[in-house]
C-alpha positions in Angstrom: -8.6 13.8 117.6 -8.9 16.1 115.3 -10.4 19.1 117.4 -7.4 18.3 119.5 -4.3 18.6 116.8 -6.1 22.2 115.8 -6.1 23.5 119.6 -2.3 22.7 119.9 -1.7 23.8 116.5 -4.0 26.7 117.4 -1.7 27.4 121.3 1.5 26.8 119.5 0.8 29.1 116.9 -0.1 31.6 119.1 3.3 31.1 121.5 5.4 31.5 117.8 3.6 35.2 117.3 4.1 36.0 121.0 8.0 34.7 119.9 8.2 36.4 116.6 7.2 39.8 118.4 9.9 39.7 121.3 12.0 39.0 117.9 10.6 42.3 116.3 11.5 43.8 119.6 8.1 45.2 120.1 8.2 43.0 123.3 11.0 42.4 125.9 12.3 38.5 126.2 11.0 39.0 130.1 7.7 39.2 129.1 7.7 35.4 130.0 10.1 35.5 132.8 12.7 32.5 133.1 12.3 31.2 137.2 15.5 31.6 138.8 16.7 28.2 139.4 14.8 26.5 137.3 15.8 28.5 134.2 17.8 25.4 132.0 15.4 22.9 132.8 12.5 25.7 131.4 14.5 26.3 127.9 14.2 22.3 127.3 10.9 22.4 128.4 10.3 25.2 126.1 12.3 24.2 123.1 11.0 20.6 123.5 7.4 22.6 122.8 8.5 24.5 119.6 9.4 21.0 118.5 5.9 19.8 118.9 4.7 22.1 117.5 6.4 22.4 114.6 6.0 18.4 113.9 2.6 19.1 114.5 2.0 22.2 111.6 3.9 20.0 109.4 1.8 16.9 110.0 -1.4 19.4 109.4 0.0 20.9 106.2 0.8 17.6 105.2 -2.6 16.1 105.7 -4.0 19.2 103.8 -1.5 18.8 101.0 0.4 21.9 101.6 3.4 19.9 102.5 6.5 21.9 103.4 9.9 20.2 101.5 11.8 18.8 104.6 14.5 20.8 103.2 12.8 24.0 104.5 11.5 22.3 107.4 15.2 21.6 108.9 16.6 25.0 108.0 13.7 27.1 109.4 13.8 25.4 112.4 17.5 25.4 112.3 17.1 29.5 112.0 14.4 29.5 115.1 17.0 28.0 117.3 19.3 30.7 116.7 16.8 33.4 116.6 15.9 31.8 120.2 19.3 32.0 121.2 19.8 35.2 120.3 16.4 36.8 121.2 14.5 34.5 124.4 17.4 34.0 126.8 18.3 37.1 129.3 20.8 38.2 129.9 21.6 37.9 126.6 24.9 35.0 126.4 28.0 35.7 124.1 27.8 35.1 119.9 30.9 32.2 121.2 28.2 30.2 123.4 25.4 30.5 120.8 27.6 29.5 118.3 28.2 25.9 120.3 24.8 25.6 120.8 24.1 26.3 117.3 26.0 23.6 116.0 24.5 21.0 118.7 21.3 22.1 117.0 21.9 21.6 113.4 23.8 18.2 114.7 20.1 17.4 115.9 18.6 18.6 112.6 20.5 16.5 110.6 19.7 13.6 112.8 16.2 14.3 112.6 16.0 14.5 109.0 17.5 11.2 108.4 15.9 9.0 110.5 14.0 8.0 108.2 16.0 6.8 104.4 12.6 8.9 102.8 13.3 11.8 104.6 16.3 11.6 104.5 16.3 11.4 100.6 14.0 14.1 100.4 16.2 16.9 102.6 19.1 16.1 100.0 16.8 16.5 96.8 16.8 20.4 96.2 21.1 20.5 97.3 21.5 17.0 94.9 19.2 19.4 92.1 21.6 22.3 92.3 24.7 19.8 91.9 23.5 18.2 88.9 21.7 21.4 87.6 18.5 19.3 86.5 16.9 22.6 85.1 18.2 26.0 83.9 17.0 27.8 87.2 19.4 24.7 89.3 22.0 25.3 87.0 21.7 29.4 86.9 22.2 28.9 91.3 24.8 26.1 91.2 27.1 28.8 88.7 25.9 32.1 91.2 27.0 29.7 93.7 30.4 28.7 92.1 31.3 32.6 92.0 30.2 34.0 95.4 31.2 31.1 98.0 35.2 31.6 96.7 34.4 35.4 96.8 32.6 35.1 100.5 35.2 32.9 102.0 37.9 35.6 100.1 36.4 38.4 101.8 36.5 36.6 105.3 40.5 35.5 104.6 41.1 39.0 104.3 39.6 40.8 106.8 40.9 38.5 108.9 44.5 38.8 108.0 44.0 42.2 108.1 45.8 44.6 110.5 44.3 46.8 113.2 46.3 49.6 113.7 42.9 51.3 116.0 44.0 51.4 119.1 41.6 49.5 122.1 38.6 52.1 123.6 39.3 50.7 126.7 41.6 48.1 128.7 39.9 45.0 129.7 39.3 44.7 133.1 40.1 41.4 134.9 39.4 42.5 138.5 36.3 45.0 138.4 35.6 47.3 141.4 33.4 45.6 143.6 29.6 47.4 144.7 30.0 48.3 148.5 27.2 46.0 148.8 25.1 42.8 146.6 21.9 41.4 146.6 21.3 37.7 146.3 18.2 35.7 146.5 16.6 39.2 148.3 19.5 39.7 151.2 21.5 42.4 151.0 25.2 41.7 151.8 27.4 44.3 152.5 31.2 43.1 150.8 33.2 44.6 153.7 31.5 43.3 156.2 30.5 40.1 155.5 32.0 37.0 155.8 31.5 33.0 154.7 29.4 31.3 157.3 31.1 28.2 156.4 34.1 29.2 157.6 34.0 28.3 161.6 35.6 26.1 163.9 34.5 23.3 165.6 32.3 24.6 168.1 30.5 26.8 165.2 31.8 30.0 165.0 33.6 32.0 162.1 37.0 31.2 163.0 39.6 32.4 159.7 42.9 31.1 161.4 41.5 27.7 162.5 40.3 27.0 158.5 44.1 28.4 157.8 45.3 25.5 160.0 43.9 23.4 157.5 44.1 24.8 154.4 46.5 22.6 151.6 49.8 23.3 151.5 51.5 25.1 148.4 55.1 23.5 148.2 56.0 20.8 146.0 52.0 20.2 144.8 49.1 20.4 147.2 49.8 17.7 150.4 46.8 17.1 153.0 47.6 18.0 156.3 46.7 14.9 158.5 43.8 15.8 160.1 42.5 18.1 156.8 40.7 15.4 154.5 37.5 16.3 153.6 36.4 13.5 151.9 36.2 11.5 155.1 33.1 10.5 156.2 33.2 11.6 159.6 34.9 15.3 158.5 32.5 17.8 160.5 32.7 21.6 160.6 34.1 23.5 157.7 36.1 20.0 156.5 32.1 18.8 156.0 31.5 22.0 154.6 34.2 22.2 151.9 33.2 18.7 151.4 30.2 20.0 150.1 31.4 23.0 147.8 33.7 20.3 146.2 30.6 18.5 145.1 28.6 21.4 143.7 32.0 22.3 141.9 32.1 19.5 140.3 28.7 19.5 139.4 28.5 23.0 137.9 31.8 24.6 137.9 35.0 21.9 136.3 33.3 21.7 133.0 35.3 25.4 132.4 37.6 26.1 135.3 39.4 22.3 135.4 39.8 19.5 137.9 42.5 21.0 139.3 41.0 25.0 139.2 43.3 25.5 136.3 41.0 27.3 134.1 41.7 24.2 132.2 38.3 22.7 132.0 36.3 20.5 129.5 34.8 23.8 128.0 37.8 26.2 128.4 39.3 26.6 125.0 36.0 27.2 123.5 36.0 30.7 124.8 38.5 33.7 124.5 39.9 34.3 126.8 39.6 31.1 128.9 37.6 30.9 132.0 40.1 32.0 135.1 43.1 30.1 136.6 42.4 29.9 140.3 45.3 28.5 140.8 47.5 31.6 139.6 48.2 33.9 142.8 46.8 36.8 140.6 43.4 35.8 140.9 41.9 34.1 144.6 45.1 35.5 146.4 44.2 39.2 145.8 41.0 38.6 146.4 38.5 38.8 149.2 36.0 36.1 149.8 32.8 38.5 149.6 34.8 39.8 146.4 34.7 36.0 145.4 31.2 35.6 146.1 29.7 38.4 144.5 31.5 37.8 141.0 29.9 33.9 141.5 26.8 35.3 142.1 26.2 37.7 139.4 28.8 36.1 136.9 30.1 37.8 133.9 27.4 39.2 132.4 25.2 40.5 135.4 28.4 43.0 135.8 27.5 46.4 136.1 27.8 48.8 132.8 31.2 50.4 135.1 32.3 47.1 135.5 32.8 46.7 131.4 34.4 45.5 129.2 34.2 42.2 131.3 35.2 39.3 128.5 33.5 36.7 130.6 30.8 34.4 129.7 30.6 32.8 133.1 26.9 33.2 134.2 25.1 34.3 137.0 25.2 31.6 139.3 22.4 33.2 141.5 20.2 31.8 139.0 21.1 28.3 139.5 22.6 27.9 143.1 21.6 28.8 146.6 23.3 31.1 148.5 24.7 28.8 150.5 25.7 26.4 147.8 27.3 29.7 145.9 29.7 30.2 149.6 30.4 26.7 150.1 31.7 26.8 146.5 34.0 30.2 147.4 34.8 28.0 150.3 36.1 24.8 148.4 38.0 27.1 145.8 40.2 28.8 148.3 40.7 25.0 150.5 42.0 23.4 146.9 44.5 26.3 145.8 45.7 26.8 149.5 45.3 30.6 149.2 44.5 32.9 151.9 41.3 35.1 151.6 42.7 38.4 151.4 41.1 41.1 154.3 40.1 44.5 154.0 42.8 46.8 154.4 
């Protein structure tokens, strides 16, 4: 049992080095590629690892009786979340979405460290020995404390209040000029000549003003034609079809953009700005479908450098849906907000 504890103390120590180098940036964070796809259910996988191990160094030091305080233990592993975060996950994500995830992580510290009433009594110790100064060095740290936390939070007040009379390097833009062509999953398609699959009639074929036909109407809400319901059973075609994009919507997509394709989802106020309103006539309504499905595809931040300043977090959805999936979901977006794809002039 023994022998065993060492070898995964011994493989875990080894995947922290191999961690703490991609850190130093001697070693790009692909060095371990993340499988398209499969990438969230890898970072668990991963993350659920680094816990291991960690429990398992502890439990060795422990045993040895080179115990490490449970104080440091939940703040160093606190700090290797962040530093994975920040260091393991490309493309790299926004400081706004680490910082949620961040929080979710100490949340799980905490609850870690008192599960237990011993633990838990011994993570408060060293904070309870600064607050009641037990020895000149506690007291010493609880008065530097006293003076710099008012002057810290002072000096974020005020350069935050602070004006900014710089003027911006460069407008934001909302609606970036597409490629002339995208790759996804390997296939090239070319954005002015392509078109959704999913968008056919009944005997098969791409068909735009047969999907018009049945696209909701705009005045006074959305109202379903009488032979436009998706959700029926028996809808075949492109009905089926944006059937289907509704469900992988819902599944990936309302968390940040809303039931109702507001840009009002769960998630939405959480970032700045908020994720798009598809519902506005600015946004689907000016926009192709192949525009549509190459801004799914490669998301916010797999934007070319021309493309920037993007101020999206939305990711690339290539990693996580099929080709398919990704048009059936362009498909379902445009049927809800009963907007036109707009052609090439």
């Amino acid at each position: 049992m023994r022998v065993i504890l060492l070898a995964g103390a011994v493989i875990g120590g080894i995947a922290l080095v191999v961690f703490l180098v991609m850190v130093a940036g001697l070693l790009p964070p692909q060095t371990i590629r993340l499988v398209e796809g499969y990438m969230p259910m890898q970072l668990l996988a991963e993350l659920a690892f680094f816990v291991a191990v960690f429990t398992l160094i502890s439990y060795l030091l422990k045993k040895n009786g080179l115990g490490i305080p449970r104080f440091w233990q939940g703040i160093s592993f606190w700090l290797f979340i962040i530093l994975y975060l920040k260091y393991r996950i490309y493309p790299p994500i926004p400081f706004s979405v680490r910082a949620i995830y961040g929080t979710i992580a100490m949340v799980g510290v905490f609850m870690w460290m008192s599960g237990a009433e011993d633990d838990w009594k011994e993570f408060k110790k060293p904070i309870l020995n600064v607050l009641d100064a037990v020895t000149p060095f506690h007291k010493a740290l609880r008065t530097f404390y006293l003076i710099a936390i008012p002057i810290i939070l002072w000096g974020f007040s005020y350069n935050s209040f602070l004006p900014n009379l710089d003027e911006p390097i460069e407008l934001r833009t909302v609606h970036p000029a597409p490629p002339a062509s995208t790759k996804v999953h390997g296939k090239t398609f070319v954005l002015q000549t392509a078109s959704n699959p999913y968008r056919v009639n009944a005997e098969g074929k791409y068909d735009q003003e047969y999907s018009n036909k049945l696209i909701t109407e705009q005045s006074m809400g959305r109202l379903l034609k009488p032979d436009a319901n998706p959700w029926d059973p028996k809808a075949e075609g492109y009905l089926k079809f944006v059937r289907e994009g509704g469900e992988i919507f819902f599944q990936n997509c309302h968390f940040c953009h809303g039931d109702n394709l507001n840009g009002r989802g769960l998630h939405a106020f959480a970032f700045n700005p908020i994720p798009a309103n598809f519902t506005d006539p600015g946004t689907l309504a000016q926009l192709q479908e192949t525009f549509v499905f190459w801004r799914v595809s490669k998301g916010g931040i797999g934007l070319p450098r021309e493309s920037f300043p993007w101020a999206s977090v939305m990711p690339p959805w290539e990693q996580h849906l099929t080709t398919d999936e990704i048009w059936k979901v362009v498909l379902f977006e445009y049927w809800h907000t009963g907007y036109y794809p707009r052609t090439w002039d």
